[in-house]
KOLRO-942978 format. One line per 2 residues: their letters; for each residue z, y, x of N, C-alpha, C. Coordinates in nm, 4 decimals. Layout:
N
A) Z:Y:X:Z:Y:X:Z:Y:X | ...
# end
This chain:
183
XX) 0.5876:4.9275:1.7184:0.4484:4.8890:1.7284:0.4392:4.7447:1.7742 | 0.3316:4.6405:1.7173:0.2854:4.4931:1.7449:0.2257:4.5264:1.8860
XX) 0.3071:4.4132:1.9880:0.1839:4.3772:2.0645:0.1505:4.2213:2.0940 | 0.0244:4.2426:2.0841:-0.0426:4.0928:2.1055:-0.0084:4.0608:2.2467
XX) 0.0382:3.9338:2.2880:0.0307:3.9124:2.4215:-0.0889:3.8623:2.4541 | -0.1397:3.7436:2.5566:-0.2364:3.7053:2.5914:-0.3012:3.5590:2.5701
XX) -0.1570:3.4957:2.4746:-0.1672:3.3944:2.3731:-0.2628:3.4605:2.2366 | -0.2052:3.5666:2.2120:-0.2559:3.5968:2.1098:-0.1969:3.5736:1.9887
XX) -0.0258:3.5391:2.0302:0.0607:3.5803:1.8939:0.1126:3.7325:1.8954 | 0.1570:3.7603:1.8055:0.2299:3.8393:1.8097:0.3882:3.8794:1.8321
XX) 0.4235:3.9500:1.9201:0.5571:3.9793:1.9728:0.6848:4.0412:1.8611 | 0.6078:4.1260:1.8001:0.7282:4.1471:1.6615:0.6505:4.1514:1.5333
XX) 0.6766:4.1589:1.4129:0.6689:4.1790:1.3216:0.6547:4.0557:1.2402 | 0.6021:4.0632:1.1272:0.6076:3.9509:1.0325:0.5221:3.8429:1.0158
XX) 0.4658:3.8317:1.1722:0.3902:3.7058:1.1822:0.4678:3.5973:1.3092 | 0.3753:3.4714:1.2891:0.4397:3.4289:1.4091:0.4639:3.4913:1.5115
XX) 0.5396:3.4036:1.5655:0.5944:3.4625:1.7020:0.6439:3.3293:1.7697 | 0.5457:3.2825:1.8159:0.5170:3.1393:1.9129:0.5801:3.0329:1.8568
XX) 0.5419:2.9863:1.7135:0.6188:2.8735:1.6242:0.6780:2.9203:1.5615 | 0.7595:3.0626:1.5553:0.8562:3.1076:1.4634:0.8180:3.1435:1.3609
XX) 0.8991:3.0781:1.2255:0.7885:3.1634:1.1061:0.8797:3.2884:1.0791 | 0.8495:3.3808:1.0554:0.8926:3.5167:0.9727:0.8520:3.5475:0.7998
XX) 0.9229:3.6297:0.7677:0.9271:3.6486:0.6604:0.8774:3.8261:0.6916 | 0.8278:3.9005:0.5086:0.7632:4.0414:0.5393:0.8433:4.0850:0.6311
XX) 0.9606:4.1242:0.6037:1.0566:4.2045:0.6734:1.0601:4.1930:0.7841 | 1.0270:4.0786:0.8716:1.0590:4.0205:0.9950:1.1490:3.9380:1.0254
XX) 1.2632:3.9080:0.9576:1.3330:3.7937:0.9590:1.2888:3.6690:0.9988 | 1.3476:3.6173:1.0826:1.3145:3.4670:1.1161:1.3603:3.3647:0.9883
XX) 1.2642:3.2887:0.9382:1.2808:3.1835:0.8864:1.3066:3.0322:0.9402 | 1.4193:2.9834:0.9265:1.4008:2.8438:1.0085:1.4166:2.7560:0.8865
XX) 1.2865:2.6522:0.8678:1.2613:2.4939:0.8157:1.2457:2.4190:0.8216 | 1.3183:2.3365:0.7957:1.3805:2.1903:0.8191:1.2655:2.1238:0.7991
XX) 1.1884:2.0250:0.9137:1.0422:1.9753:0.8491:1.0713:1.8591:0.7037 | 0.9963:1.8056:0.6957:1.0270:1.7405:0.5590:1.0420:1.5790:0.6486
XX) 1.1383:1.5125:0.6148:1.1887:1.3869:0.6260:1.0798:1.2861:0.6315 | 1.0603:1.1398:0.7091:0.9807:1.1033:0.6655:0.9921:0.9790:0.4952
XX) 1.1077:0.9929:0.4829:1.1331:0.9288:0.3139:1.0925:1.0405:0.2554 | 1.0885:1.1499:0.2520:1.0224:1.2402:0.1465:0.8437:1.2447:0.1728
XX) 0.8492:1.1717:0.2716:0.6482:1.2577:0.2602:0.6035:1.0729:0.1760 | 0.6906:0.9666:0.2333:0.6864:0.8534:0.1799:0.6696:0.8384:0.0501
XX) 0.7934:0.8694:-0.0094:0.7937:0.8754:-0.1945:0.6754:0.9687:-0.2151 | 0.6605:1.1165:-0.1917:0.5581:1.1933:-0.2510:0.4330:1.1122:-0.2399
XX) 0.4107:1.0630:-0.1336:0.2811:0.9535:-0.1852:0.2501:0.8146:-0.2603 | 0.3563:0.8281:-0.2706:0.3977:0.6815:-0.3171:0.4035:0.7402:-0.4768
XX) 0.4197:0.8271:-0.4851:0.4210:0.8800:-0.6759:0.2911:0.9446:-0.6782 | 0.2418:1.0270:-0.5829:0.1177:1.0807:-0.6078:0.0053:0.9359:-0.5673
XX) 0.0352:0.8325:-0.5311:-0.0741:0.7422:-0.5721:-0.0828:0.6719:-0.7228 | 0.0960:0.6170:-0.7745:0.1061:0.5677:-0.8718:0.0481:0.7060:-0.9956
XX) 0.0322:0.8109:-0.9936:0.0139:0.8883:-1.0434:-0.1454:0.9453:-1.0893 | -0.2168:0.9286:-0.9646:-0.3696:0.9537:-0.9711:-0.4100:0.8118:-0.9983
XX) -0.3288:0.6919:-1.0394:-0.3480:0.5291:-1.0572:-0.3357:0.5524:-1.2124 | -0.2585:0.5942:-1.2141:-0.2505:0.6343:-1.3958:-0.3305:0.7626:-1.4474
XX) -0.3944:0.8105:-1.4036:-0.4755:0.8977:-1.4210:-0.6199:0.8176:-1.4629 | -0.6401:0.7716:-1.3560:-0.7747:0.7269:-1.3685:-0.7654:0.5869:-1.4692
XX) -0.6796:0.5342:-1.5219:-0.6612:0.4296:-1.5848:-0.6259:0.5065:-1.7432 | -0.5583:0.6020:-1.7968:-0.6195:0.7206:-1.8794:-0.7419:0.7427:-1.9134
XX) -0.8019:0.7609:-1.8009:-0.9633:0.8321:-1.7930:-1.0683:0.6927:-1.8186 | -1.0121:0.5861:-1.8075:-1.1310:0.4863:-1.8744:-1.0367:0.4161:-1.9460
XX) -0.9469:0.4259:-2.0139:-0.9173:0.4080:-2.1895:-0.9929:0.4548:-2.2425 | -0.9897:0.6714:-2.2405:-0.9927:0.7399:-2.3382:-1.1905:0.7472:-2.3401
XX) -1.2409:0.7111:-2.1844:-1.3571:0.7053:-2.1353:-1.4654:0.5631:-2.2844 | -1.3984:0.4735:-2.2336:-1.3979:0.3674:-2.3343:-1.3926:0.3715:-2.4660
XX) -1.3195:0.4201:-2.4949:-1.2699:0.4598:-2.6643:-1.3428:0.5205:-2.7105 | -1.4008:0.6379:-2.6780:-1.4655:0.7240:-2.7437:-1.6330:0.6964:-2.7133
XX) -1.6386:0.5777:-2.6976:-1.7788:0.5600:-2.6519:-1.9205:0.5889:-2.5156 | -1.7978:0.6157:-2.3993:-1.8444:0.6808:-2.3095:-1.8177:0.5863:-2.1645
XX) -1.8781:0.4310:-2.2060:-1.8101:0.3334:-2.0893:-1.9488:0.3291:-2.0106 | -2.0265:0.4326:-2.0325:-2.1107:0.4265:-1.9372:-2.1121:0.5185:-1.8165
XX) -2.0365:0.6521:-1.8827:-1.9450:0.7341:-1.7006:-1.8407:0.6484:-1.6575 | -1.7904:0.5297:-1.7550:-1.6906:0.4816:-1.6410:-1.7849:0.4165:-1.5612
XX) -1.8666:0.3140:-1.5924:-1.9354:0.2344:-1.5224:-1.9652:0.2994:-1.3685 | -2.0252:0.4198:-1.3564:-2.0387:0.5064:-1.2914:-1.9514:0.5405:-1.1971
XX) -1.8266:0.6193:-1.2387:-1.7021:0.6230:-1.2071:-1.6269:0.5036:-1.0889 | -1.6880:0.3899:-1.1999:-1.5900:0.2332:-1.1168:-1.6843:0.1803:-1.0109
XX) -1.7896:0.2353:-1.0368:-1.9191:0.2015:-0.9312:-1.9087:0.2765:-0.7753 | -1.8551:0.4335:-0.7907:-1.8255:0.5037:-0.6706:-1.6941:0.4790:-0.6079
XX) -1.6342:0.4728:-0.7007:-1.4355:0.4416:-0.6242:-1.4195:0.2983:-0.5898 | -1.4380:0.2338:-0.7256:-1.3250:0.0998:-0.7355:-1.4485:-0.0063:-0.7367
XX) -1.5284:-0.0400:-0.7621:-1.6163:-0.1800:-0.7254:-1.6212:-0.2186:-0.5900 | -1.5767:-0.3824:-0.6039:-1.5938:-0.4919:-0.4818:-1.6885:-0.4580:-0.4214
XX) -1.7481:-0.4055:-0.3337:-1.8827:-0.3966:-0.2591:-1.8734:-0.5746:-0.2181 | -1.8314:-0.6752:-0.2200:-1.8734:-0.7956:-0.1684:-1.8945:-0.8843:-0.2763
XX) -1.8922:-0.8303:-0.3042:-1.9284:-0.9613:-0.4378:-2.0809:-0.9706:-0.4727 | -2.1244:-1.0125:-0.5760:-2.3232:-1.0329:-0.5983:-2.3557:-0.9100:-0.6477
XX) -2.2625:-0.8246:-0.7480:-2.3628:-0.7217:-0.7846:-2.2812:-0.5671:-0.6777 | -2.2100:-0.6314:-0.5804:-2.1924:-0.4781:-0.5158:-2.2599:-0.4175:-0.4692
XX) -2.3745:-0.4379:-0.3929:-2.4632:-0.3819:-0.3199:-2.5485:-0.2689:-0.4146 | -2.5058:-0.2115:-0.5656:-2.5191:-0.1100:-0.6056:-2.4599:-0.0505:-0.6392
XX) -2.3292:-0.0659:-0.5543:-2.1767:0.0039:-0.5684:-2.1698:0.1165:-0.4506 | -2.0743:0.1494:-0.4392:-2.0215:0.2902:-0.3209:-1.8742:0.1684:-0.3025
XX) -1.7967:0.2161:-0.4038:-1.6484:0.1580:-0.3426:-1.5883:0.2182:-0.2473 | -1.5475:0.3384:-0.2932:-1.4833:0.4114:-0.1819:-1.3415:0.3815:-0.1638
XX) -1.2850:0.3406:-0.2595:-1.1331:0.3204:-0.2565:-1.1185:0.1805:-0.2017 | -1.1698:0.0615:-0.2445:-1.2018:-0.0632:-0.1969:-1.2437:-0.0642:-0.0266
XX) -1.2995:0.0624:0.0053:-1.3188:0.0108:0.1218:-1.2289:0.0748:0.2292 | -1.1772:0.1290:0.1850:-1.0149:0.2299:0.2438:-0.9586:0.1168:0.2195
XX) -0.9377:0.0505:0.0916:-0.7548:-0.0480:0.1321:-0.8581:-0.1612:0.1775 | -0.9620:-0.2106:0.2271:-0.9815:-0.2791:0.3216:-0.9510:-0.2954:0.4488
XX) -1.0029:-0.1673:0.5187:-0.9637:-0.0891:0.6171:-0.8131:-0.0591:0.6664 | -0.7591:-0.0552:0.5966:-0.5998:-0.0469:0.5850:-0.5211:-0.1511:0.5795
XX) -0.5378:-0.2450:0.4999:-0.4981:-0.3877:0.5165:-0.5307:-0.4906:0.6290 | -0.6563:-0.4579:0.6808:-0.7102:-0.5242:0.8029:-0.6513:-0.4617:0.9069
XX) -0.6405:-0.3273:0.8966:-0.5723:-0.2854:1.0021:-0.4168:-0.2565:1.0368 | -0.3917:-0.3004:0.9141:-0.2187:-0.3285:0.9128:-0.2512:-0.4705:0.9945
XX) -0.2775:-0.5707:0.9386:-0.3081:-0.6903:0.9700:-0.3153:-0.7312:1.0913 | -0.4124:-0.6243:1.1666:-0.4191:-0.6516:1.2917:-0.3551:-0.6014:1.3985
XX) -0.2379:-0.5009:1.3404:-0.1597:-0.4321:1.4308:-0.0365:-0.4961:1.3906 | 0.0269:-0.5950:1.3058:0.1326:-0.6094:1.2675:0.1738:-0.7582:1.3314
XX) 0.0571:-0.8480:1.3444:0.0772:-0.9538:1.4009:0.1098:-0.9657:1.5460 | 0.0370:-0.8271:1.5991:0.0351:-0.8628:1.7277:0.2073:-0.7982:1.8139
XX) 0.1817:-0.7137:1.7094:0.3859:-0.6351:1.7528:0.4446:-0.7062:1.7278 | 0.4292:-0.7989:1.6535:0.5756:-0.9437:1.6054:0.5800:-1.0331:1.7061
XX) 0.4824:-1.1126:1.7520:0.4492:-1.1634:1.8493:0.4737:-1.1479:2.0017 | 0.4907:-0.9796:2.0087:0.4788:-0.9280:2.1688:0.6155:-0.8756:2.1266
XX) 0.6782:-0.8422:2.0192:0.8117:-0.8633:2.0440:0.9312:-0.9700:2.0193 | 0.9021:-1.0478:1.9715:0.9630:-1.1471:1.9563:0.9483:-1.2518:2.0985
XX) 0.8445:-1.2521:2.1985:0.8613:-1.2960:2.3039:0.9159:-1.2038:2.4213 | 0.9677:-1.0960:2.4237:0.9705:-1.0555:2.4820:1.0971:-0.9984:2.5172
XX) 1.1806:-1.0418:2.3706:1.2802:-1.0604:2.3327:1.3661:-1.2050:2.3548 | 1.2624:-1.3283:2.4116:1.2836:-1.4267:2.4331:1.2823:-1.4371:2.5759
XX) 1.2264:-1.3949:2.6911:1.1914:-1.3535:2.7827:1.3109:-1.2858:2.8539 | 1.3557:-1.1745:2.7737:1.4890:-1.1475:2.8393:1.6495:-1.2337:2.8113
XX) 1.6206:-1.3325:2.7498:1.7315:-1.4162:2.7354:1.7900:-1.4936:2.8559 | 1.8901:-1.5080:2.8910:1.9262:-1.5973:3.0231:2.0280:-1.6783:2.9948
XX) 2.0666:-1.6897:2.8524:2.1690:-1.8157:2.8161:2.0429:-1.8748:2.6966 | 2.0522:-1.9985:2.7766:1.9107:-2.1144:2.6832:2.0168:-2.1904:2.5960
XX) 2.1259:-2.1787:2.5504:2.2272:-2.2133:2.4577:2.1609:-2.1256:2.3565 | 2.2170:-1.9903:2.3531:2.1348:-1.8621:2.2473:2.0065:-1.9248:2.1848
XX) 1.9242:-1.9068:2.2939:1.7819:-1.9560:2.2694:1.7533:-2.0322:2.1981 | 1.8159:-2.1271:2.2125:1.7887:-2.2910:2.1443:1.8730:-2.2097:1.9630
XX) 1.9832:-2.1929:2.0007:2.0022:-2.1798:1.8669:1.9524:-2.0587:1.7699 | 1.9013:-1.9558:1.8064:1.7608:-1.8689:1.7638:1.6641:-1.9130:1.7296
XX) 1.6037:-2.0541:1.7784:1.5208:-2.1018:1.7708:1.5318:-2.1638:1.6553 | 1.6173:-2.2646:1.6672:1.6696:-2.3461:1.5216:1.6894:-2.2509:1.4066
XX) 1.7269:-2.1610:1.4086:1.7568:-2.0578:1.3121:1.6480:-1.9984:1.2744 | 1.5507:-1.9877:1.3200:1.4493:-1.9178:1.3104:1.3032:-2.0500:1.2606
XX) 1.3418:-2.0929:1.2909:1.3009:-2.2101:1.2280:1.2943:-2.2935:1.1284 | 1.4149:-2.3054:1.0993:1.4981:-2.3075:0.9595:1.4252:-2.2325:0.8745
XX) 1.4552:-2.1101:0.8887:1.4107:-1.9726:0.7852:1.2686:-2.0199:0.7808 | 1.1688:-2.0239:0.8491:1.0534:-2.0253:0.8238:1.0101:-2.1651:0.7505
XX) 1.0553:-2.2456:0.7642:1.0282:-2.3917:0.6500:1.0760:-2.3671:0.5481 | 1.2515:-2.3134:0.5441:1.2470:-2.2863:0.3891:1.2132:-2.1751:0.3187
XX) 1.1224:-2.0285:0.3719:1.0714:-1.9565:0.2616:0.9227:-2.0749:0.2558 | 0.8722:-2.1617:0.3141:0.7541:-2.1969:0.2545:0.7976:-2.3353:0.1625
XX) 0.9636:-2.3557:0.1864:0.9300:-2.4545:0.1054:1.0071:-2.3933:-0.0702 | 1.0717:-2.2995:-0.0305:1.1005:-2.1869:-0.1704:0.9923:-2.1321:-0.1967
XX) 0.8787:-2.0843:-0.1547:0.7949:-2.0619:-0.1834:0.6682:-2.1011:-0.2436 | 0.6799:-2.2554:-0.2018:0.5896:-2.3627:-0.2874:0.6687:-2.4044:-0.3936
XX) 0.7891:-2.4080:-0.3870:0.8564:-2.4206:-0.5555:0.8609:-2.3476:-0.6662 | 0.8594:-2.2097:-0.5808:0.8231:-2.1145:-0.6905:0.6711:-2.0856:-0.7324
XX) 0.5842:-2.1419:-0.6722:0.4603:-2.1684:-0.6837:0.4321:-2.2424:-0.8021 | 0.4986:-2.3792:-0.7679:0.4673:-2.4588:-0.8586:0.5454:-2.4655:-0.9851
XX) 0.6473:-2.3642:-0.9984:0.6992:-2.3386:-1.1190:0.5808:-2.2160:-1.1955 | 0.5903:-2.1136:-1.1191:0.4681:-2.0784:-1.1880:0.3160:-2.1626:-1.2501
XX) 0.2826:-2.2684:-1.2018:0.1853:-2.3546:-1.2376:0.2507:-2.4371:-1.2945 | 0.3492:-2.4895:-1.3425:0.3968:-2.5420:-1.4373:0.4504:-2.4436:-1.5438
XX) 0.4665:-2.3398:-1.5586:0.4761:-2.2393:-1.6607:0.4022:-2.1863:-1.7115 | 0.2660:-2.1803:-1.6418:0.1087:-2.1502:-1.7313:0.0565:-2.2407:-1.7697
XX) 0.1083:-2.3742:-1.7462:0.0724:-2.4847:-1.8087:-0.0845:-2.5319:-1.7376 | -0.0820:-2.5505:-1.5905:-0.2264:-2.5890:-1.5389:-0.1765:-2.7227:-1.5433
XX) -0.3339:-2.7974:-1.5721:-0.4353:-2.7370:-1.6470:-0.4712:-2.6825:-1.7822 | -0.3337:-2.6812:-1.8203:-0.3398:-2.6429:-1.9762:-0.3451:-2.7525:-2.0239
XX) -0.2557:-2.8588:-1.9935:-0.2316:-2.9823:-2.1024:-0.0884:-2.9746:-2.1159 | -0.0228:-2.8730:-2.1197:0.1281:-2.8784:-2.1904:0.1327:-2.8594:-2.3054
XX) 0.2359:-2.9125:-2.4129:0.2565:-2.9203:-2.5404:0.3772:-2.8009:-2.5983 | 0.4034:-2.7634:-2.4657:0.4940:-2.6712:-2.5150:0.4901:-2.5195:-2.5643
XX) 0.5340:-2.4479:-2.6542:0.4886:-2.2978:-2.7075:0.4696:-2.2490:-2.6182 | 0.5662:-2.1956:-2.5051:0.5638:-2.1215:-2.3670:0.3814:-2.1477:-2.3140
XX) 0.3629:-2.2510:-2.3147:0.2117:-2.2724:-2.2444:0.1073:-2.2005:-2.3447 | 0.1236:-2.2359:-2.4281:0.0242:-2.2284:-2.5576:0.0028:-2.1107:-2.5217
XX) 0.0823:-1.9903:-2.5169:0.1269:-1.8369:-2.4961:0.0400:-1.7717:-2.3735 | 0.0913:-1.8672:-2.3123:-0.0014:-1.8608:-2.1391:-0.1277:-1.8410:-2.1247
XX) -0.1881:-1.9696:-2.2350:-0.3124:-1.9943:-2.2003:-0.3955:-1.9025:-2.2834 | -0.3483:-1.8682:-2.4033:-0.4080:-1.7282:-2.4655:-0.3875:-1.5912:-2.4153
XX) -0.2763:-1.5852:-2.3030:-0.3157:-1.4664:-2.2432:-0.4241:-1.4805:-2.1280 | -0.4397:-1.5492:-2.0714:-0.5237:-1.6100:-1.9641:-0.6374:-1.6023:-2.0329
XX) -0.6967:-1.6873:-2.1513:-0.8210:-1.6719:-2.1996:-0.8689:-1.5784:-2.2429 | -0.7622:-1.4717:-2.2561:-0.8177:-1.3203:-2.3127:-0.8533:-1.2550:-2.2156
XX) -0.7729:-1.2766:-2.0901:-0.8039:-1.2125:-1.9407:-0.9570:-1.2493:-1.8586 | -0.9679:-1.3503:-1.8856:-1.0522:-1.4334:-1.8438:-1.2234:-1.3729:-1.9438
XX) -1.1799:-1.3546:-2.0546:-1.3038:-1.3233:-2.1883:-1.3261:-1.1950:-2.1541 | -1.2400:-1.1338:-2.0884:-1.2233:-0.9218:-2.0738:-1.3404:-0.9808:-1.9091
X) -1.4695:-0.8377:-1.9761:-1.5167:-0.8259:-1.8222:-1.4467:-0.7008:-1.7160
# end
């Protein structure tokens, strides 16, 4: 016979039994919780996934003459609420990775900061220091100055302002003007 204690699980049978899962029979089941790289990827495919879904759904939305539920559609999820005509938008998804990015933003700067001094703070050879410093220093001029090169190779490969003579540009600037012509 079950008895309830005064938790209010149950002492035998095929229910819990204070966290324990059971199976009909009563057997204890023990499971391994799920990793956090597995709950990672599963969202990480179930976003790229409902991303291709809804990008499906206003092709086939489009195609068949029906770009007025997307309108609808792009009006509740995905429209800029900041721009001139948002203010007859929803933007529900827009305003989640707002929210999320700002708040990465504002939690990410401040942990780099409070650890990286604090990490400096416990140093007691200023030899180290100095050369952490230089090193760290280093790194940060040259991703901005690899980073403005690769900048400006990209702007020299789309050909801004579009006075290059070369095919590669020509290519550029007709994908750009088609991008640019698409509302």
């Amino acid at each position: 016979m079950d008895v309830i204690s005064q938790t209010g699980y149950m002492r035998k049978g095929p229910f819990m039994v204070h966290g324990e899962r059971r199976n009909l029979m009563g057997k204890r089941q023990d499971r391994k919780p799920m990793s956090i790289m597995k709950k990672m990827a599963i969202a990480l495919f179930g976003g790229i996934g409902v991303g291709i879904l809804f990008l499906l759904l206003r092709e086939y939305l489009n195609a068949n003459g029906m770009g007025q539920v997307w309108d609808i559609i792009n009006k509740i999820f995905f429209n800029d609420i900041t721009k001139d005509d948002g203010f007859k938008s929803i933007g529900i998804f827009y305003i989640i990775s707002q929210l999320f990015m700002n708040g990465l933003q504002l939690a990410i700067v401040p942990l780099v900061l409070v650890s990286l001094s604090l990490s400096l703070c416990s140093m007691t050879n200023p030899r180290k220091l100095g050369e952490i410093f230089g090193k760290r220093l280093f790194c940060f001029i040259s991703f901005y100055v690899v980073g403005a090169f690769l900048g400006g190779c990209f702007a020299y490969m789309v050909g801004f302002p579009f006075s290059c003579p070369l095919r590669t540009h020509r290519i550029w600037q007709q994908w750009i003007l088609t991008i640019r012509s698409q509302p």
